[in-house]
C-alpha positions as CSV (number, residue, x, y, z in Angstrom):
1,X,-81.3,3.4,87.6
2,X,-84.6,2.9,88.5
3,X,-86.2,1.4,91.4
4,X,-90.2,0.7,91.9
5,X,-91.4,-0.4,95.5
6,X,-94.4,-1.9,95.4
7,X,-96.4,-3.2,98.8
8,X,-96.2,-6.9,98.3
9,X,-96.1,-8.6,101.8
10,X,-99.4,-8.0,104.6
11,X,-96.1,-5.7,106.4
12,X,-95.3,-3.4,103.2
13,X,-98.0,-0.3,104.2
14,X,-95.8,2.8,103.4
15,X,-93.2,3.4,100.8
16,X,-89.6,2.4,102.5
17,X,-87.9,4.6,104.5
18,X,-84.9,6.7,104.2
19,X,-82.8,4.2,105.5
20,X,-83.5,1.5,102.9
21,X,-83.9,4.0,100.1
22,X,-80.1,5.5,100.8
23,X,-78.4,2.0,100.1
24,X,-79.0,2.2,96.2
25,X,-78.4,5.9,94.4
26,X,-81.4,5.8,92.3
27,X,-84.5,7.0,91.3
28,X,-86.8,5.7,93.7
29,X,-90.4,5.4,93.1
30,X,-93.8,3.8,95.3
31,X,-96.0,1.9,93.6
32,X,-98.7,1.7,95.7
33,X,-101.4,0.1,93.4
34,X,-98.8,-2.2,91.6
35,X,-99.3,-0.8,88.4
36,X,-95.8,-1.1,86.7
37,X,-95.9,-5.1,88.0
38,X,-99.2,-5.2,86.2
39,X,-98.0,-3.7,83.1
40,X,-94.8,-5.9,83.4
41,X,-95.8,-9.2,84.0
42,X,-97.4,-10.2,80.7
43,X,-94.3,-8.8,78.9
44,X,-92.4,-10.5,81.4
45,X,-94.0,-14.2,81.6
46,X,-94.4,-14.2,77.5
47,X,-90.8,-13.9,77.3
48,X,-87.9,-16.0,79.7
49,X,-84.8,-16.1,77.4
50,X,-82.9,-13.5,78.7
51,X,-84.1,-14.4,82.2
52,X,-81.8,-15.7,84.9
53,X,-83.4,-17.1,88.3
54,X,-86.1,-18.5,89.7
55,X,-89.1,-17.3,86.8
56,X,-91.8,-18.2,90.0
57,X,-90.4,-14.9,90.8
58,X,-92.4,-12.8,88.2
59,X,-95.3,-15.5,86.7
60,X,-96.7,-16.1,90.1
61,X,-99.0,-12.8,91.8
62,X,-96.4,-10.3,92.0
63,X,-93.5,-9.7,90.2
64,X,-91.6,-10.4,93.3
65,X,-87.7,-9.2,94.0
66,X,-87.0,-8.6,90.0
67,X,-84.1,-6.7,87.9
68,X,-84.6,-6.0,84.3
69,X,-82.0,-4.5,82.3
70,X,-82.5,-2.3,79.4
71,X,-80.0,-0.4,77.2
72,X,-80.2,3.4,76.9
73,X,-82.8,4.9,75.2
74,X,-85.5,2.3,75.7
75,X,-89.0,3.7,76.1
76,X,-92.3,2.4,77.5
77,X,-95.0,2.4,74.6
78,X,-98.0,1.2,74.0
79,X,-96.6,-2.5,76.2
80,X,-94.1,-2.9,78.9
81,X,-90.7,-2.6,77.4
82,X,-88.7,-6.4,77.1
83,X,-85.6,-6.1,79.2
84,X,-82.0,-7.2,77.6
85,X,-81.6,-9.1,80.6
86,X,-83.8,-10.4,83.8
87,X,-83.7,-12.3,86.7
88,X,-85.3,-12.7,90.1
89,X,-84.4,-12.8,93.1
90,X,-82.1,-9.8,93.2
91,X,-79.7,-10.8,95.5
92,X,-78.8,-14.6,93.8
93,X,-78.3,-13.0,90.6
94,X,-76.9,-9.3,90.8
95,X,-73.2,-11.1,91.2
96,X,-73.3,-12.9,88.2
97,X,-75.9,-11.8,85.7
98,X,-74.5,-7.5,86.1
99,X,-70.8,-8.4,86.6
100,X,-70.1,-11.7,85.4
101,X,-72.3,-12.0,81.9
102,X,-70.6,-9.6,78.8
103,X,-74.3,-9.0,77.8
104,X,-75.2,-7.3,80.7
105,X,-71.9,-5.5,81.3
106,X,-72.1,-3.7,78.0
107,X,-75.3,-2.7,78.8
108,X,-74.7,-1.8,82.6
């Protein structure tokens, strides 16, 4: 698992700290100049079928609280890589899009 910070509110200066980054075991990464979101966000907003949430989420100015899921073995290319599965915000649709939907428990 993989998790990008990005600053997003006037608050967000610094990467998180330890505190917030021990809550998830993951790869964490700080993306300072938003450059993953900016790579994402066409792929993302071109695309909403396997998307669960609130899309304003991710086709506003920031991808904005977002999970994609993606089976093993995807790679980034020459584009953003489309997820299986999407949604936004994180903690409305962890619950039922990870442990409730068959899609995204075979993949998870």
């Amino acid at each position: 698992m993989f998790i990008v910070w990005e600053p997003v509110l006037d608050t967000d200066w610094d990467p998180p700290n330890a505190a917030a980054l021990a809550r998830v075991t993951a790869r964490h990464f700080w993306d300072q100049k938003k450059l993953v979101a900016q790579a994402a966000q066409p792929v993302l907003k071109r695309d909403l079928t396997n998307f669960e949430g609130k899309a304003r989420l991710i086709t506003g100015d920031h991808v904005w609280d977002y999970v994609g899921v993606y089976p093993p073995g995807v790679q980034w290319g020459a584009e953003f890589p489309r997820p299986a599965a999407s949604g936004a915000p994180i903690v409305d649709i962890v619950q039922p899009v990870l442990f409730h939907s068959p899609r995204l428990a075979a993949l998870w």
